[in-house]
PDB file of N, CA, C, O and CB in Angstrom:
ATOM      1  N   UNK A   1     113.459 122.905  75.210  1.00  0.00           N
ATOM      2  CA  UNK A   1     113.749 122.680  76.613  1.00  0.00           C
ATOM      3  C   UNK A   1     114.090 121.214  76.886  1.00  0.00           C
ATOM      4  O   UNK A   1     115.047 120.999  77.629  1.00  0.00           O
ATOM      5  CB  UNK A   1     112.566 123.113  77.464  1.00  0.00           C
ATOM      6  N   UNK A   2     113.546 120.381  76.470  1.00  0.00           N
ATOM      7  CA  UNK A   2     113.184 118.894  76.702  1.00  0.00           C
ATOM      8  C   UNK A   2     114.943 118.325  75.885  1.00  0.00           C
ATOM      9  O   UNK A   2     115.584 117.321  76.197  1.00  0.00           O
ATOM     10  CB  UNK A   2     111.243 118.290  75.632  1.00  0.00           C
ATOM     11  N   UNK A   3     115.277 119.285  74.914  1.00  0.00           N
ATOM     12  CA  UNK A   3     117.017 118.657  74.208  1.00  0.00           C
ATOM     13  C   UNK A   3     117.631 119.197  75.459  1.00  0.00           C
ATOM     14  O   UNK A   3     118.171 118.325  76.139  1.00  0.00           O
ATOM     15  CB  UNK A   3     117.910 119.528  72.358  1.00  0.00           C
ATOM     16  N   UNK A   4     117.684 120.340  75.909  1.00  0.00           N
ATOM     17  CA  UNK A   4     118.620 120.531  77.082  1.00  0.00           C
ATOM     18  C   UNK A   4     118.722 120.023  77.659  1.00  0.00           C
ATOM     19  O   UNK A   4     119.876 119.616  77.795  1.00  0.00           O
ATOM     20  CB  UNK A   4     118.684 121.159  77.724  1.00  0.00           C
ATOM     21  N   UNK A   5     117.461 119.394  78.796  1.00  0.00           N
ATOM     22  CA  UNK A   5     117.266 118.525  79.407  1.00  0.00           C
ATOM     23  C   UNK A   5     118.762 116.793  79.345  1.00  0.00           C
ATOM     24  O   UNK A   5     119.665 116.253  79.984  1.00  0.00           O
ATOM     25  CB  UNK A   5     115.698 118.442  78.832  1.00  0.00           C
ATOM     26  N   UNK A   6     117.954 116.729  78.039  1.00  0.00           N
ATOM     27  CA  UNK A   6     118.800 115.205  77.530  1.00  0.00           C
ATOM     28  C   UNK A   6     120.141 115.410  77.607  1.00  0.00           C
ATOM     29  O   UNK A   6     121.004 114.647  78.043  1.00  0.00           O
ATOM     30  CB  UNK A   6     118.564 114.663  75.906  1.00  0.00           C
ATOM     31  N   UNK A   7     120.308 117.102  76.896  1.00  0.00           N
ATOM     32  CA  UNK A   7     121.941 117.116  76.823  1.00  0.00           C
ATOM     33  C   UNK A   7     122.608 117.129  78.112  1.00  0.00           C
ATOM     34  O   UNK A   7     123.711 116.599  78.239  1.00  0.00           O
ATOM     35  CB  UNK A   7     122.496 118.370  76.078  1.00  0.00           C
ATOM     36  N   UNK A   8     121.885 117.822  79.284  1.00  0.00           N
ATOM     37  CA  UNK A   8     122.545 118.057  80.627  1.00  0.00           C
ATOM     38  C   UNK A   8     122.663 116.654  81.574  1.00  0.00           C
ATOM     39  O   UNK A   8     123.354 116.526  82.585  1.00  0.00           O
ATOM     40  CB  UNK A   8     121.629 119.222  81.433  1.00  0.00           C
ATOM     41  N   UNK A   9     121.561 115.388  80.789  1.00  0.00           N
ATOM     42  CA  UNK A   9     121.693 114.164  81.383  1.00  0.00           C
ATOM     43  C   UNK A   9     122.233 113.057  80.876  1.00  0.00           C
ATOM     44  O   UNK A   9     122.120 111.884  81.231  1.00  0.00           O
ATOM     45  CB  UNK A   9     120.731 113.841  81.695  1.00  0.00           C
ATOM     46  N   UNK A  10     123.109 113.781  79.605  1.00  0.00           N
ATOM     47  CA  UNK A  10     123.824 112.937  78.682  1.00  0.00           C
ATOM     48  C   UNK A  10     123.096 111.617  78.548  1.00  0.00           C
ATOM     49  O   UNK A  10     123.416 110.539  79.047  1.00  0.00           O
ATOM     50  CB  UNK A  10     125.268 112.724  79.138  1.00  0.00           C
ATOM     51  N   UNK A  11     121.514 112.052  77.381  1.00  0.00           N
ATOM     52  CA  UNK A  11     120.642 111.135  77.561  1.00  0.00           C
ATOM     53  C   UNK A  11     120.809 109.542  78.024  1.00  0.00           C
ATOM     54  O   UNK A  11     120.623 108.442  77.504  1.00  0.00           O
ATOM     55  CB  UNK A  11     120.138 111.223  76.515  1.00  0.00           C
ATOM     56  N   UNK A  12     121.212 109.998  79.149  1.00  0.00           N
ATOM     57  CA  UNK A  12     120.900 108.670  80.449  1.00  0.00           C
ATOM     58  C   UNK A  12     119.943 108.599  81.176  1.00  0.00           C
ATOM     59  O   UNK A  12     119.755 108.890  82.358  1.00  0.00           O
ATOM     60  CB  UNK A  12     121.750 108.547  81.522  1.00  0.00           C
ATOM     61  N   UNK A  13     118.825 107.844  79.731  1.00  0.00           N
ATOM     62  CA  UNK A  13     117.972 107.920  80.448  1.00  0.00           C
ATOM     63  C   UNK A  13     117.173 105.896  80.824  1.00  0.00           C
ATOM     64  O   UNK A  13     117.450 104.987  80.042  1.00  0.00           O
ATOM     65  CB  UNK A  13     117.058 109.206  79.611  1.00  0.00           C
ATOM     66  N   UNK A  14     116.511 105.717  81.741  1.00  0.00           N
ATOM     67  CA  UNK A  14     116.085 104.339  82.188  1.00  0.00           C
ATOM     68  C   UNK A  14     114.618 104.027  81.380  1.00  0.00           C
ATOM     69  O   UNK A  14     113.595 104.562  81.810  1.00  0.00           O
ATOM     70  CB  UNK A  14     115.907 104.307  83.979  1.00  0.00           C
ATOM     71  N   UNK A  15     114.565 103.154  80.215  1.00  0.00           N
ATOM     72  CA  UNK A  15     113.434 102.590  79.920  1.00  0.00           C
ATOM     73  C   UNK A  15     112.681 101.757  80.913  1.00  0.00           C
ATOM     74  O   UNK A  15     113.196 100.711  81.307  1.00  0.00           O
ATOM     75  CB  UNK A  15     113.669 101.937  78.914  1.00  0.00           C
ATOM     76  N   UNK A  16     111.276 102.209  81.435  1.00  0.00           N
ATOM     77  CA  UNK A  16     110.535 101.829  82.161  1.00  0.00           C
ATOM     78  C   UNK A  16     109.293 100.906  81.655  1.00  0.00           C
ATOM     79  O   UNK A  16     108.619 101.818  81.176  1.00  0.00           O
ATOM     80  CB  UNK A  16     110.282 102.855  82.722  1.00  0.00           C
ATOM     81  N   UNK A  17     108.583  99.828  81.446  1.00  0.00           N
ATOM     82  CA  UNK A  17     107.865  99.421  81.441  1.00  0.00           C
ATOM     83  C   UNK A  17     106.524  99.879  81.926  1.00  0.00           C
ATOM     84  O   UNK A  17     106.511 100.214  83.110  1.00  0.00           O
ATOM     85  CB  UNK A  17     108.296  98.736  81.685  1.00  0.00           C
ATOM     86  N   UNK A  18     104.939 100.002  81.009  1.00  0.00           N
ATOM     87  CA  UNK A  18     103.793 100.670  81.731  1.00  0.00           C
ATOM     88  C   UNK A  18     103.525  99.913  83.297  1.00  0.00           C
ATOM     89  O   UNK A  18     103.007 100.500  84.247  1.00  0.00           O
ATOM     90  CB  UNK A  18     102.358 100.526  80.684  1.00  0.00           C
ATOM     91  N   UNK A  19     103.947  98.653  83.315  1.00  0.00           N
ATOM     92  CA  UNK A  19     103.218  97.962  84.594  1.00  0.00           C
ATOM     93  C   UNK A  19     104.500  98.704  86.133  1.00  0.00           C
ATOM     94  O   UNK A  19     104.249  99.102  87.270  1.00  0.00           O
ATOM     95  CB  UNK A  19     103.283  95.559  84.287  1.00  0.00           C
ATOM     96  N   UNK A  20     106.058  98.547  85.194  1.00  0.00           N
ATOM     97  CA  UNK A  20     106.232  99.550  86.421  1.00  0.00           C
ATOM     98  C   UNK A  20     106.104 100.309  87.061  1.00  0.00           C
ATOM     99  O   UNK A  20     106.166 100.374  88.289  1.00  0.00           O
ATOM    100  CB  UNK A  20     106.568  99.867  86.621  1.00  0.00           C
ATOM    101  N   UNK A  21     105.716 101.644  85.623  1.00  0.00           N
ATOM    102  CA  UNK A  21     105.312 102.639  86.013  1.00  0.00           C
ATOM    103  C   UNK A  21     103.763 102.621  86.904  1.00  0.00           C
ATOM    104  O   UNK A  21     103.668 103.355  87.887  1.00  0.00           O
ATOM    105  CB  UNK A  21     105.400 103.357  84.850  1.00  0.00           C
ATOM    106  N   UNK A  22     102.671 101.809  86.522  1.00  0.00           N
ATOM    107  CA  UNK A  22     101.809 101.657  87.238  1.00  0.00           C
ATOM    108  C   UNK A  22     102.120 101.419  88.696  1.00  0.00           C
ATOM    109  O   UNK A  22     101.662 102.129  89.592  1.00  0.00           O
ATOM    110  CB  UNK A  22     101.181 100.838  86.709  1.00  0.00           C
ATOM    111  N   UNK A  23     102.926 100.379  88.896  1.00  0.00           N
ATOM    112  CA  UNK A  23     103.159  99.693  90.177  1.00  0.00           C
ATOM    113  C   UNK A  23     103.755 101.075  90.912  1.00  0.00           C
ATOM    114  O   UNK A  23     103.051 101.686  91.717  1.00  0.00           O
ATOM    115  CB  UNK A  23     104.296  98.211  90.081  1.00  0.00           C
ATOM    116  N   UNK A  24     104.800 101.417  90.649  1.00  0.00           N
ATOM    117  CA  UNK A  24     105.245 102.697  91.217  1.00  0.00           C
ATOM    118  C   UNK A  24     104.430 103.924  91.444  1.00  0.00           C
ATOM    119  O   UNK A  24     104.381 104.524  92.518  1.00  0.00           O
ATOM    120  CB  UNK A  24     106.175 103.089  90.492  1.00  0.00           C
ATOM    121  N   UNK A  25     103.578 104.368  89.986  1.00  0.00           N
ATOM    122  CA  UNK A  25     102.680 105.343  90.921  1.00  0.00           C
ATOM    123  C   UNK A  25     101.552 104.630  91.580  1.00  0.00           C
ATOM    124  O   UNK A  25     101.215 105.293  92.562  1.00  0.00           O
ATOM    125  CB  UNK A  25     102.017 106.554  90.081  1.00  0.00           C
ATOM    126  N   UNK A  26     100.997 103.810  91.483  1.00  0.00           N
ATOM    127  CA  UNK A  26      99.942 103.216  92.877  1.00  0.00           C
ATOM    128  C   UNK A  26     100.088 103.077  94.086  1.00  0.00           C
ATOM    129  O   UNK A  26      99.178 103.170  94.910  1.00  0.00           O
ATOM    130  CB  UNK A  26      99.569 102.093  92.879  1.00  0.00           C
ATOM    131  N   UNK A  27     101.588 102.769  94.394  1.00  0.00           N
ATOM    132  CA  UNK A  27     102.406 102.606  95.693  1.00  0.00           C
ATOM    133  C   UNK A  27     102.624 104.336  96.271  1.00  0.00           C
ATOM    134  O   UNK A  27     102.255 104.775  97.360  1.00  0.00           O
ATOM    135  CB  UNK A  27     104.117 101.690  95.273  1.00  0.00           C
ATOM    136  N   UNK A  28     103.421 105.190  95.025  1.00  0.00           N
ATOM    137  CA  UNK A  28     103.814 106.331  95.612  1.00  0.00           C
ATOM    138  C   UNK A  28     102.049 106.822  96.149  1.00  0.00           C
ATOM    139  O   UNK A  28     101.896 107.287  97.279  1.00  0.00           O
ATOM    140  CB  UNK A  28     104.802 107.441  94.370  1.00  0.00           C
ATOM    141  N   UNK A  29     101.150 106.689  95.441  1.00  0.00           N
ATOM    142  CA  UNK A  29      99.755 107.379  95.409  1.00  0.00           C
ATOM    143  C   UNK A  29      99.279 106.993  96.836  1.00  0.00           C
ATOM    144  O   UNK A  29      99.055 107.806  97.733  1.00  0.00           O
ATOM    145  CB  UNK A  29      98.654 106.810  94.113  1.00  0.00           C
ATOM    146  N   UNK A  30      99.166 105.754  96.921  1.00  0.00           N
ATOM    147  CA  UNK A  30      98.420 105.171  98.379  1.00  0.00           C
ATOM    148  C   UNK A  30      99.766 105.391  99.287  1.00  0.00           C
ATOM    149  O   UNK A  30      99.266 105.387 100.412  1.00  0.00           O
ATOM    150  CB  UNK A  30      97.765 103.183  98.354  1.00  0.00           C
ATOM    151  N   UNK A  31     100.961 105.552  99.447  1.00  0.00           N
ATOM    152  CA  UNK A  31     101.795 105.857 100.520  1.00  0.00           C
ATOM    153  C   UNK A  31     101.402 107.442 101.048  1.00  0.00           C
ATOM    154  O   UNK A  31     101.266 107.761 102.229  1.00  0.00           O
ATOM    155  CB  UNK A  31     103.377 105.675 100.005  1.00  0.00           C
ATOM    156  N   UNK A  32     101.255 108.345  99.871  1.00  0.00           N
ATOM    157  CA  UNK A  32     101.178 109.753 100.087  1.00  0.00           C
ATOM    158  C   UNK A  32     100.030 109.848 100.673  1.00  0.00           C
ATOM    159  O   UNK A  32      99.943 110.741 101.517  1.00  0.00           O
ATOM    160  CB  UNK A  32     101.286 110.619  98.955  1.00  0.00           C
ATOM    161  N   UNK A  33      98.950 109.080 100.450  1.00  0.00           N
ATOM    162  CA  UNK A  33      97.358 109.480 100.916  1.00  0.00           C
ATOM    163  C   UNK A  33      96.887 108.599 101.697  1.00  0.00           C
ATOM    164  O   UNK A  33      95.678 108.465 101.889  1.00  0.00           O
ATOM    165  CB  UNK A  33      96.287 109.587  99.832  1.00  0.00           C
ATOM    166  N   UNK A  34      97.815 107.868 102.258  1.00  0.00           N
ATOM    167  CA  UNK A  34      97.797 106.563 103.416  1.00  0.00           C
ATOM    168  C   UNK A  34      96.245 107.070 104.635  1.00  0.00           C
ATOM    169  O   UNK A  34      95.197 106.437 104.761  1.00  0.00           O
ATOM    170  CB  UNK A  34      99.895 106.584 104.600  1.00  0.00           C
ATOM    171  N   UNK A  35      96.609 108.251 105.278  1.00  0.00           N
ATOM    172  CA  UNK A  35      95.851 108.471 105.799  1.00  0.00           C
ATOM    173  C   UNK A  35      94.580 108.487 105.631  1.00  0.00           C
ATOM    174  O   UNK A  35      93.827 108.036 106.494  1.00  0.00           O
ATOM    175  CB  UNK A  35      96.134 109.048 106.030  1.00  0.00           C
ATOM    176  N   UNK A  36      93.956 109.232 104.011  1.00  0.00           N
ATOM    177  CA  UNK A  36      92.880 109.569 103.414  1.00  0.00           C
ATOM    178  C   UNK A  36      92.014 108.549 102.799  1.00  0.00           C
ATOM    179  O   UNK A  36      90.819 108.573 102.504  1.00  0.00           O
ATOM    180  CB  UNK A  36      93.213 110.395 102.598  1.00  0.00           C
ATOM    181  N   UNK A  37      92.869 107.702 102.690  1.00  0.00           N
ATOM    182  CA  UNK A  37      92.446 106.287 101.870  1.00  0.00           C
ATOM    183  C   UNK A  37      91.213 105.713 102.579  1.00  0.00           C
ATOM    184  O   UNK A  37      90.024 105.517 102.326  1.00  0.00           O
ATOM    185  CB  UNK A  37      93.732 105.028 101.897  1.00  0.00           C
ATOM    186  N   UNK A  38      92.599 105.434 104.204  1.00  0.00           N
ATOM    187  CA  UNK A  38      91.819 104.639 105.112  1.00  0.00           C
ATOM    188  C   UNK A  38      90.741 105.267 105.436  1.00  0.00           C
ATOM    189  O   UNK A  38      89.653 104.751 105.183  1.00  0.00           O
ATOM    190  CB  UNK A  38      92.441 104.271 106.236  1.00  0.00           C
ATOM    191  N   UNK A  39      90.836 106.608 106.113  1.00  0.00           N
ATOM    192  CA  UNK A  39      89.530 107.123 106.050  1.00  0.00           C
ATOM    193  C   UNK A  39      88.178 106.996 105.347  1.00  0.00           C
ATOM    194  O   UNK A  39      87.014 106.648 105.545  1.00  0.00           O
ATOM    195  CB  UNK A  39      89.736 107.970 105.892  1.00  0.00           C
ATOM    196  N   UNK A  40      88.923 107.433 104.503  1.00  0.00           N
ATOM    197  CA  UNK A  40      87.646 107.012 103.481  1.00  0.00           C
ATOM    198  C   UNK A  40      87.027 105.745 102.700  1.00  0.00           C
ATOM    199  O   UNK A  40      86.251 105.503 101.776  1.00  0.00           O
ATOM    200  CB  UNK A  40      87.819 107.669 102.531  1.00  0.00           C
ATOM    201  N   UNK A  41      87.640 105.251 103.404  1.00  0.00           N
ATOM    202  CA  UNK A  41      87.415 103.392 102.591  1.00  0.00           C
ATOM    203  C   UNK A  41      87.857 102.956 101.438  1.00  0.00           C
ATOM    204  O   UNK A  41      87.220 102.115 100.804  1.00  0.00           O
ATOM    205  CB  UNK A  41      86.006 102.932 102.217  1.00  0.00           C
ATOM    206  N   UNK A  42      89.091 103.501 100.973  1.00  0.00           N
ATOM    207  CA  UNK A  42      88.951 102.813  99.259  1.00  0.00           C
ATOM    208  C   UNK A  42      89.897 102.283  99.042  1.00  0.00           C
ATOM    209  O   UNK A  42      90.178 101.937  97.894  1.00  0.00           O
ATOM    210  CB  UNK A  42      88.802 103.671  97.981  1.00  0.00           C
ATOM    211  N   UNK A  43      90.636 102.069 100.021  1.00  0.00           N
ATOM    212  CA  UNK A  43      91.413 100.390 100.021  1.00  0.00           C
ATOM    213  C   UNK A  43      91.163  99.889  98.662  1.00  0.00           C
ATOM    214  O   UNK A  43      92.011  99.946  97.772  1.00  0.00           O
ATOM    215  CB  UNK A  43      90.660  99.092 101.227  1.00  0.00           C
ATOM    216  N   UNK A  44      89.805  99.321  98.492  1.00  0.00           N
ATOM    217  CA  UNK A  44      89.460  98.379  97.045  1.00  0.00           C
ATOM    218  C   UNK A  44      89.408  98.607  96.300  1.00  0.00           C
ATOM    219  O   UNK A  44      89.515  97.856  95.331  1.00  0.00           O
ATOM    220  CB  UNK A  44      88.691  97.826  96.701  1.00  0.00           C
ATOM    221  N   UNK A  45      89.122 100.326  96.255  1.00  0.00           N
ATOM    222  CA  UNK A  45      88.803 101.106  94.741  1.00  0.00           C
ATOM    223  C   UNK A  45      90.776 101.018  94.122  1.00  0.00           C
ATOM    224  O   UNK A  45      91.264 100.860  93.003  1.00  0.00           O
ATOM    225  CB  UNK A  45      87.914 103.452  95.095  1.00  0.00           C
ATOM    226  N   UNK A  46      91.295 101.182  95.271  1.00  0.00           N
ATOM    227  CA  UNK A  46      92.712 101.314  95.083  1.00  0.00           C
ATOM    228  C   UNK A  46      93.593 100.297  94.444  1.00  0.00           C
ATOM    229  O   UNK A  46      94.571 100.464  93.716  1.00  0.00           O
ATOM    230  CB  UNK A  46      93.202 101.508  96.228  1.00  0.00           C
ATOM    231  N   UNK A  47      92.969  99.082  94.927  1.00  0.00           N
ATOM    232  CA  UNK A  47      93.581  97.475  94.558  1.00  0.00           C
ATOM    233  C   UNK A  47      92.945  97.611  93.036  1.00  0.00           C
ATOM    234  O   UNK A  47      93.602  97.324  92.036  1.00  0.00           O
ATOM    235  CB  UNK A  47      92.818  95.809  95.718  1.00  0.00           C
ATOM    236  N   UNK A  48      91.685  98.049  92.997  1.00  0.00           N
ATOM    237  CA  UNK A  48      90.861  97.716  91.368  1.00  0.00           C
ATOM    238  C   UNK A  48      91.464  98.642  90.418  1.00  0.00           C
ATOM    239  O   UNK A  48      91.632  98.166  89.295  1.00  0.00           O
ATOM    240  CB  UNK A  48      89.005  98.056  91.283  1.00  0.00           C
ATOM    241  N   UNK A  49      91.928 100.167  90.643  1.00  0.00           N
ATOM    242  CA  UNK A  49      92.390 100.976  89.926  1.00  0.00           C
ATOM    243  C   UNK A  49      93.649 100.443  89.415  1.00  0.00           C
ATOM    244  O   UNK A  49      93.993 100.776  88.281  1.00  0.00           O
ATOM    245  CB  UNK A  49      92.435 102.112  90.531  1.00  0.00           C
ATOM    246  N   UNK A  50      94.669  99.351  90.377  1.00  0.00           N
ATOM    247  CA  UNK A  50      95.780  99.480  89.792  1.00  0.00           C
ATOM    248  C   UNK A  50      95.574  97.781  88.955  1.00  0.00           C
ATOM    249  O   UNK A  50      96.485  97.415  88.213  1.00  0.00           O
ATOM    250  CB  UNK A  50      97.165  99.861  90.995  1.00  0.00           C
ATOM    251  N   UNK A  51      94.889  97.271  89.070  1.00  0.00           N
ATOM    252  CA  UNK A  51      94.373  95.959  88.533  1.00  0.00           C
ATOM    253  C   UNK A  51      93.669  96.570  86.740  1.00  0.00           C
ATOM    254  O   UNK A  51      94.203  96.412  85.642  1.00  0.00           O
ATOM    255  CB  UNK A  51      92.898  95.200  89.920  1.00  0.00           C
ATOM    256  N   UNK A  52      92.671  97.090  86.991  1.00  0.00           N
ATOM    257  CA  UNK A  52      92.479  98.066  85.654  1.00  0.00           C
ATOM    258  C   UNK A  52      93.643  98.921  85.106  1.00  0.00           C
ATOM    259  O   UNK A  52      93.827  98.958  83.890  1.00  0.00           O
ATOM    260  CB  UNK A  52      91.387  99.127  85.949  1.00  0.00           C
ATOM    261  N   UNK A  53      94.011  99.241  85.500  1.00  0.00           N
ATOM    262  CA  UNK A  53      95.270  99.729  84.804  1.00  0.00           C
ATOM    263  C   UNK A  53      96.592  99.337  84.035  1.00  0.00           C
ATOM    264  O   UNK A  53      97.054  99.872  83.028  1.00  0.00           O
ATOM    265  CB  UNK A  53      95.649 100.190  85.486  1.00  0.00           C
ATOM    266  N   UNK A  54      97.114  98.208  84.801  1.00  0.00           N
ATOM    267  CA  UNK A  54      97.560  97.356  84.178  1.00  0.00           C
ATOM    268  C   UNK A  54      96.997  96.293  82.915  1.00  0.00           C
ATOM    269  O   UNK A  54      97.728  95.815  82.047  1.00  0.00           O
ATOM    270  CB  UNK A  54      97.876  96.915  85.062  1.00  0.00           C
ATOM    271  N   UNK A  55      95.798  96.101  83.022  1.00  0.00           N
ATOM    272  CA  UNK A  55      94.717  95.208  81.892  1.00  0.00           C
ATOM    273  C   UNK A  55      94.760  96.314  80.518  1.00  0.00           C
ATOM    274  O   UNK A  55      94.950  96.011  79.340  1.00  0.00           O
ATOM    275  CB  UNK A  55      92.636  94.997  82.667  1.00  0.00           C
ATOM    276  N   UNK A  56      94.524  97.634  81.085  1.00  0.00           N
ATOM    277  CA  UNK A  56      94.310  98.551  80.005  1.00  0.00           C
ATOM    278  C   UNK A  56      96.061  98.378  79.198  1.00  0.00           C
ATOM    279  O   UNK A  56      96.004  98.006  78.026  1.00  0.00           O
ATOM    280  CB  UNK A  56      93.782 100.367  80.742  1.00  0.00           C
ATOM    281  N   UNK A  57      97.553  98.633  79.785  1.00  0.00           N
ATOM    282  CA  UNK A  57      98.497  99.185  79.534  1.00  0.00           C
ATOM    283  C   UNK A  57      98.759  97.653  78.619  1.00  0.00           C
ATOM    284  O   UNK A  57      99.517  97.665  77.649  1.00  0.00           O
ATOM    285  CB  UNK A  57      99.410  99.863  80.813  1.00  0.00           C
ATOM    286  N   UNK A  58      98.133  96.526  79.001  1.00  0.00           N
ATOM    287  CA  UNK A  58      98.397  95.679  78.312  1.00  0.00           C
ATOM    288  C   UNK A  58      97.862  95.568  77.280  1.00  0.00           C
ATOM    289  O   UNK A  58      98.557  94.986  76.447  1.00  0.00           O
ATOM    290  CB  UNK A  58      98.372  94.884  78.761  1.00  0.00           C
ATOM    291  N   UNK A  59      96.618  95.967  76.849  1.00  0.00           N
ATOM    292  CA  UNK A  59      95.642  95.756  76.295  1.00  0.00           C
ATOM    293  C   UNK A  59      96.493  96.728  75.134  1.00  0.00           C
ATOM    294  O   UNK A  59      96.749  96.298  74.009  1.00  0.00           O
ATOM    295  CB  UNK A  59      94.172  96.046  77.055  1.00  0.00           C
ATOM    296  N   UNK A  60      96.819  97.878  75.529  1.00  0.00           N
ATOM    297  CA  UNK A  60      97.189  98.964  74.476  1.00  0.00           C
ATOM    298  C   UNK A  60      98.889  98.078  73.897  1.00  0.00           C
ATOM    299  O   UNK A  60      99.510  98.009  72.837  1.00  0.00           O
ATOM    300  CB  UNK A  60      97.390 100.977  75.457  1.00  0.00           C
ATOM    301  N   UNK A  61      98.986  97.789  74.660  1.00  0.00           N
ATOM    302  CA  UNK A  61     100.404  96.886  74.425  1.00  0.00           C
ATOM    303  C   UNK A  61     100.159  96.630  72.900  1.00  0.00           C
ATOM    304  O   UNK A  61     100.739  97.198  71.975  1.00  0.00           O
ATOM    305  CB  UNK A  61     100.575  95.218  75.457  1.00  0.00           C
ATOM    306  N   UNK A  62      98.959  95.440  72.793  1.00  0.00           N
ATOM    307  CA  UNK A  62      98.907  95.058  71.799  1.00  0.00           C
ATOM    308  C   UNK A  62      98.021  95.187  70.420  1.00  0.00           C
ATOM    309  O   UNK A  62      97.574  94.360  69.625  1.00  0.00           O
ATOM    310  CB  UNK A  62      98.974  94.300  72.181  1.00  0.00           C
ATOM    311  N   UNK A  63      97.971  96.984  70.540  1.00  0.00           N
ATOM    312  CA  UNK A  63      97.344  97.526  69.818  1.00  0.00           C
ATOM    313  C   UNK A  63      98.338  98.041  68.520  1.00  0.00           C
ATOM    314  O   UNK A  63      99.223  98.862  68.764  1.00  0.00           O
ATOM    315  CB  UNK A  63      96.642  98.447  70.612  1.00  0.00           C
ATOM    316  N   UNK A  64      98.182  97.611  67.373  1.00  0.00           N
ATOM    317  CA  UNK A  64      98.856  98.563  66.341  1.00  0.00           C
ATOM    318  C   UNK A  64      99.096  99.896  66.303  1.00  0.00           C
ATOM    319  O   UNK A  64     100.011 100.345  65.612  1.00  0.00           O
ATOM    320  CB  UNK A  64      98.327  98.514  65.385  1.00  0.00           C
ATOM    321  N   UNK A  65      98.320 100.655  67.025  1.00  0.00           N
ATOM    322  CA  UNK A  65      98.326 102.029  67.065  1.00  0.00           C
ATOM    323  C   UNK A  65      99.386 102.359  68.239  1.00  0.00           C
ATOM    324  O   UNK A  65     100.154 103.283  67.970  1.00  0.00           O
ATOM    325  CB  UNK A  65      96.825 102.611  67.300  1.00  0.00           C
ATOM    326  N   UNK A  66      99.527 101.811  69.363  1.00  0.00           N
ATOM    327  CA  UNK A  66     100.638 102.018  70.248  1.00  0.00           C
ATOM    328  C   UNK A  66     101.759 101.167  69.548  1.00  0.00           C
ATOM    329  O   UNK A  66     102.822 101.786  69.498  1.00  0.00           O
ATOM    330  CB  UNK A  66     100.308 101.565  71.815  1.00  0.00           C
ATOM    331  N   UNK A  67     101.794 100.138  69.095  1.00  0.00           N
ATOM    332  CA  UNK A  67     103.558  99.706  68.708  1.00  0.00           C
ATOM    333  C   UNK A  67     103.723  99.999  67.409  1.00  0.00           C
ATOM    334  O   UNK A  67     104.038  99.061  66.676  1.00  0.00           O
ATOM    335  CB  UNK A  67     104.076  98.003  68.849  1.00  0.00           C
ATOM    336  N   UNK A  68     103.581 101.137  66.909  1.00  0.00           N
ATOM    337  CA  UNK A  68     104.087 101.404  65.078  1.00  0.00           C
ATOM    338  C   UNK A  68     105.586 102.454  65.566  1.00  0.00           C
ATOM    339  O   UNK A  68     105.617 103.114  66.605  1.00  0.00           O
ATOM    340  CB  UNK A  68     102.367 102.732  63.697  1.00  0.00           C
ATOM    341  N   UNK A  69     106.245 102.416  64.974  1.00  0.00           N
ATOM    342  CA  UNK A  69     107.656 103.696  65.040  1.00  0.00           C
ATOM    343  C   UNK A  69     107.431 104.465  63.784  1.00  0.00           C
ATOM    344  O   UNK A  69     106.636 104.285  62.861  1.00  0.00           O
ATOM    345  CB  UNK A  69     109.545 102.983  64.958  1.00  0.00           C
ATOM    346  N   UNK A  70     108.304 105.330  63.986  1.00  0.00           N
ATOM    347  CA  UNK A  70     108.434 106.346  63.216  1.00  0.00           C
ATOM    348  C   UNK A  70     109.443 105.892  61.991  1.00  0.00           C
ATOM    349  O   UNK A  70     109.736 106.693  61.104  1.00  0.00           O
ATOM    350  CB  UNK A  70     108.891 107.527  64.072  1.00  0.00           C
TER     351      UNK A  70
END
């Protein structure tokens, strides 16, 4: 399924970076649940999740086990 995919997008596809991808889903996450957040107070848990997350994506960055190829 996943070759069709590529073939129907004439693998054009955009290399993303983990911190983008972080930055992007933290933003899409707290835009979608804007309401629920505030409610519930976690504003900070929200700022710390995407602060930990990025530390981790770096951290794995420079792990042998994430940068070996095939």
């Amino acid at each position: 399924m996943e070759v069709f995919i590529f073939q129907k997008i004439d693998y054009d596809v955009i290399l993303v970076s983990p911190y983008e991808f972080i930055k992007s889903f933290v933003y899409d996450f707290s835009h979608n649940l804007e309401n629920d957040i505030r409610r519930l107070n976690l504003t900070h848990h929200i700022a710390n999740l995407e602060s930990v997350s990025v530390y981790m994506a770096k951290m794995m960055l420079h792990d042998e086990i994430f940068t070996q190829y095939k």
